[in-house]
C-alpha positions in Angstrom: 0.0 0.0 0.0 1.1 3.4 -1.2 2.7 5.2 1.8 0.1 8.4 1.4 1.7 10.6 4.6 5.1 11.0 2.7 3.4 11.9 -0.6 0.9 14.7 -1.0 0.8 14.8 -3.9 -0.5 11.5 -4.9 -2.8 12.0 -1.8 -4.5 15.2 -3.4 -4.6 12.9 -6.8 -6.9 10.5 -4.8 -9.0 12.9 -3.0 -9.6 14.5 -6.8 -10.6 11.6 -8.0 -13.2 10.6 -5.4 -14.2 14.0 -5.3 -15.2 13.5 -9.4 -16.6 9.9 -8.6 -18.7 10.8 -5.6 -19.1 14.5 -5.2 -17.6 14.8 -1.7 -15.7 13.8 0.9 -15.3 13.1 4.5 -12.3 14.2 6.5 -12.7 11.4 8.7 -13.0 8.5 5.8 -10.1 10.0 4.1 -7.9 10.0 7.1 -8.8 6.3 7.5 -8.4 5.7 3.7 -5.0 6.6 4.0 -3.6 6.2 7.2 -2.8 9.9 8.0 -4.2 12.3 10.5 -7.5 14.7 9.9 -5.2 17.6 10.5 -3.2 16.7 7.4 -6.5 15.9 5.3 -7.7 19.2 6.3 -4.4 20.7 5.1 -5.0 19.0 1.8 -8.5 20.1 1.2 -7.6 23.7 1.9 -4.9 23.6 -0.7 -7.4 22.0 -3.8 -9.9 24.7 -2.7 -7.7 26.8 -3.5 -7.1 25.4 -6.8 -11.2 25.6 -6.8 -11.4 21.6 -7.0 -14.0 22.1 -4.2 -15.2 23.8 -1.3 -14.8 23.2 2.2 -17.7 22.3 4.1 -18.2 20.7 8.0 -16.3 17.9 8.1 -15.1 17.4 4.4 -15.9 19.3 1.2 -17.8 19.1 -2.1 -17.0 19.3 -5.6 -17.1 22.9 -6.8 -18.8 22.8 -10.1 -17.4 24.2 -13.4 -19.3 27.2 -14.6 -21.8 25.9 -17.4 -21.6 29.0 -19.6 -24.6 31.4 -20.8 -28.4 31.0 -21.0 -27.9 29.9 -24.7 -25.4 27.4 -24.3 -27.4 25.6 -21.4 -30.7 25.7 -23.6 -29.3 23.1 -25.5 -27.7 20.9 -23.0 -29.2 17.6 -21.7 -32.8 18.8 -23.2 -34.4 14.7 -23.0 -33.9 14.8 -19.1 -34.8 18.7 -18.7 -38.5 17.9 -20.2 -38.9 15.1 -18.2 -38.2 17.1 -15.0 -39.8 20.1 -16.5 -43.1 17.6 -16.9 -43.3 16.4 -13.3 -42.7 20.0 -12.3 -46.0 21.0 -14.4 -47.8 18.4 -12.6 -47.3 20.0 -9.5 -48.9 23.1 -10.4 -52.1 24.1 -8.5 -55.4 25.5 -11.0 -56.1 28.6 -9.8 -53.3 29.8 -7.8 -49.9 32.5 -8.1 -46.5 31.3 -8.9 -43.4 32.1 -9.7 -41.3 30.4 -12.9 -37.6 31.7 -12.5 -35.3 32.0 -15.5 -33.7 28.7 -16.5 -33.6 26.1 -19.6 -35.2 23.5 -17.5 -38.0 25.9 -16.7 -38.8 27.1 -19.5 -39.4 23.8 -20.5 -41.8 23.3 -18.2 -43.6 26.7 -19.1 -44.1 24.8 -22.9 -45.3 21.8 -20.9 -48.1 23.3 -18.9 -52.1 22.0 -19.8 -53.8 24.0 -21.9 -56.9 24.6 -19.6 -55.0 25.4 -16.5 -56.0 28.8 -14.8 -53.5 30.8 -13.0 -51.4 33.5 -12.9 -47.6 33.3 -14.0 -44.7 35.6 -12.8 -41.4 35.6 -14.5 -38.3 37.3 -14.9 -37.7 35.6 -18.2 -38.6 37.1 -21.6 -38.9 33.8 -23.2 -41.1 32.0 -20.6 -43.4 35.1 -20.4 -43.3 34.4 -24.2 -44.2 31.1 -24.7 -47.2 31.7 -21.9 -48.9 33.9 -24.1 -50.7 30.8 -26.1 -52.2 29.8 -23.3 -55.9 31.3 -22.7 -56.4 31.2 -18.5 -52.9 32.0 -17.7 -52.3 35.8 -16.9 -48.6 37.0 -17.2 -46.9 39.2 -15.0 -43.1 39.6 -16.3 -40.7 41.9 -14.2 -38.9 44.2 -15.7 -34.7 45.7 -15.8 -31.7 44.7 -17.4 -31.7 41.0 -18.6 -28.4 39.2 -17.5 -27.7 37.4 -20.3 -25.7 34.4 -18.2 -29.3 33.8 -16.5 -31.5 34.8 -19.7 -33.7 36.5 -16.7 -33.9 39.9 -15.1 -32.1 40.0 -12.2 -31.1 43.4 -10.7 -32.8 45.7 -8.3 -35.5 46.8 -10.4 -37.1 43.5 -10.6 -36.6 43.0 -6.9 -38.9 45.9 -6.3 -41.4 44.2 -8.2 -41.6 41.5 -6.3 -42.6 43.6 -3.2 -46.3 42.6 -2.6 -46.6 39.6 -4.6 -47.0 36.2 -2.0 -46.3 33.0 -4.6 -48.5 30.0 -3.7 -45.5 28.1 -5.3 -41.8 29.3 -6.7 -39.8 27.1 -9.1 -36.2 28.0 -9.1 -33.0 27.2 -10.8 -29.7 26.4 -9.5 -26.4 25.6 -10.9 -25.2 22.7 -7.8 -26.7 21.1 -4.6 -25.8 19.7 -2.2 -26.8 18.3 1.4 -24.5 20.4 3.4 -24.5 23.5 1.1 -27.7 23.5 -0.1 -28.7 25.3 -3.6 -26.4 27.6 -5.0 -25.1 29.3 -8.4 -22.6 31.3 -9.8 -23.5 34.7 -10.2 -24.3 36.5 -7.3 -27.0 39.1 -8.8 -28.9 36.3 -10.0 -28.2 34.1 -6.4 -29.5 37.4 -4.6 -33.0 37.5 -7.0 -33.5 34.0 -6.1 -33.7 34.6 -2.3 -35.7 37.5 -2.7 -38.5 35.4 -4.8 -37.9 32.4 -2.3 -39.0 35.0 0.6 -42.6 35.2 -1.1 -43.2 32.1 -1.3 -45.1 29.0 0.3 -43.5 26.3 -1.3 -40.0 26.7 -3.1 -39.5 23.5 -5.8 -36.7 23.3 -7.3 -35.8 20.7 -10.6 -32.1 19.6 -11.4 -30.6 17.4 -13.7 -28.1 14.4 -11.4 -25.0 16.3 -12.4 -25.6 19.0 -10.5 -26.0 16.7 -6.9 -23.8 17.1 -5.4 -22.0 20.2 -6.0 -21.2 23.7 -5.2 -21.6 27.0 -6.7 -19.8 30.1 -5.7 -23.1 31.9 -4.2 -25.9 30.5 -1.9 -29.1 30.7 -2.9 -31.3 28.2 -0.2 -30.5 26.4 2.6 -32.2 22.8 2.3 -34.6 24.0 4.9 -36.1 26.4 2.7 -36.2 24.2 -0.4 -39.9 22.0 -0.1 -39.4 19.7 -2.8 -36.6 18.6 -5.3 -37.3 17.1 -8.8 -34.3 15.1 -9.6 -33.1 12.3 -12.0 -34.0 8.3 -10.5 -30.0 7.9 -11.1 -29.5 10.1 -8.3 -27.0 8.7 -5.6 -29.4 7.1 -3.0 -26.8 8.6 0.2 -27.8 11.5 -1.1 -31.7 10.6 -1.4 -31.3 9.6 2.0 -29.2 12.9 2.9 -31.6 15.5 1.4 -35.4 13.8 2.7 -33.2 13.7 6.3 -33.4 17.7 5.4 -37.5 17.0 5.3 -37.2 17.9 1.0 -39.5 15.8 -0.7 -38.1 14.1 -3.7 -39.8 13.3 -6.8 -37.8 11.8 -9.7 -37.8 10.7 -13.1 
């Protein structure tokens, strides 16, 4: 067995690589892994966060996600498994009440996939979904207003956050870029992360739907605790620790 205390180097290699295979780590489990002390672990983590491999949490860290580019280049990306996650979000939808649909490829998606004789009325930051609502006859459209951040494909800034004021959502769907157990949701743009908790605030029930690459991970900004996030709409590939992890949060997860 490799002799891990006299070579960092190959001890960061492994901690990289189950970082990639499992999306976190555990101080404690490493130290055992490798025969060394949690102090030198520790040591190790803080230099590959550094590096921006991943992001220290209690008692380990998580992978830190890569940035996954602009609104456009995400619109394209994985679109099979968006509409099924998109669908199942749709179905939740309660006739007759207020909600908000947050910029996002996977939510828009589920804008297109909403019935036809469904009554209610739709807020959105995002041109596109505020678009693609007009077809349908019982849904009134309320779309803030600003600058649109292209990265998000949304309004985000403070203008839009002043709309908000005086609007209570029955229900809130929101993107994120990563989850995780111990950092709940979060992105990487921190106008867009603040908008986010400002529409989560107004709301009774937050959902939020995410393709299994993004659990686990970690953004740069936080958007929700897992306290604050109702329900989660995830792939059935979804690691079942992780299952386990977030409905030990009291999220309710639906997948597909």
């Amino acid at each position: 067995m490799l002799d891990y205390a006299a070579f960092p180097n190959q001890r960061q290699d492994l901690i990289r690589q189950i970082l990639r295979d499992q999306g976190r780590v555990v101080c404690v489990e490493l130290a055992q892994q490798m025969a060394v002390s949690e102090h030198t672990v520790r040591r190790d983590l803080h230099e590959l966060s550094k590096e921006g491999v991943c992001k220290k949490v209690y008692g380990g860290a998580v992978l830190q996600l890569p940035d996954a580019g602009n609104f456009a280049t995400r619109k394209e990306h994985n679109t099979s498994t968006k509409d099924m996650i998109a669908q199942k979000c749709a179905s939740l939808i309660k006739n007759g009440s207020i909600i908000f649909i947050d910029s996002g490829s996977t939510n828009l998606a589920m804008a297109m996939a909403l019935p036809e004789t469904l009554t209610l009325t739709v807020v959105t930051n995002a041109p596109d979904i505020a678009a693609a609502l007009l077809k349908f006859p019982h849904i009134d459209v309320i779309m803030l207003g600003g600058r649109i951040h292209k990265n998000s494909g949304g309004c985000v800034g403070n203008t839009a956050i002043e709309q908000l004021k005086g609007i209570l959502f029955d229900q809130v769907f929101i993107g994120g870029c990563a989850m995780s157990p111990e950092a709940g949701l979060t992105g990487f743009d921190f106008d867009d992360c603040a908008f986010k908790k400002a529409v989560i605030a107004q709301s009774s029930q937050t959902i939020v739907g995410l393709t299994a690459e993004k659990v686990p991970g970690i953004a740069r900004f936080a958007v929700a605790s897992c306290e604050q996030i109702d329900i989660l709409v995830v792939e059935e590939k979804l690691n079942k620790d992780f299952y386990n992890a977030f409905e030990a949060e009291n999220i309710a997860i639906l997948t597909v």
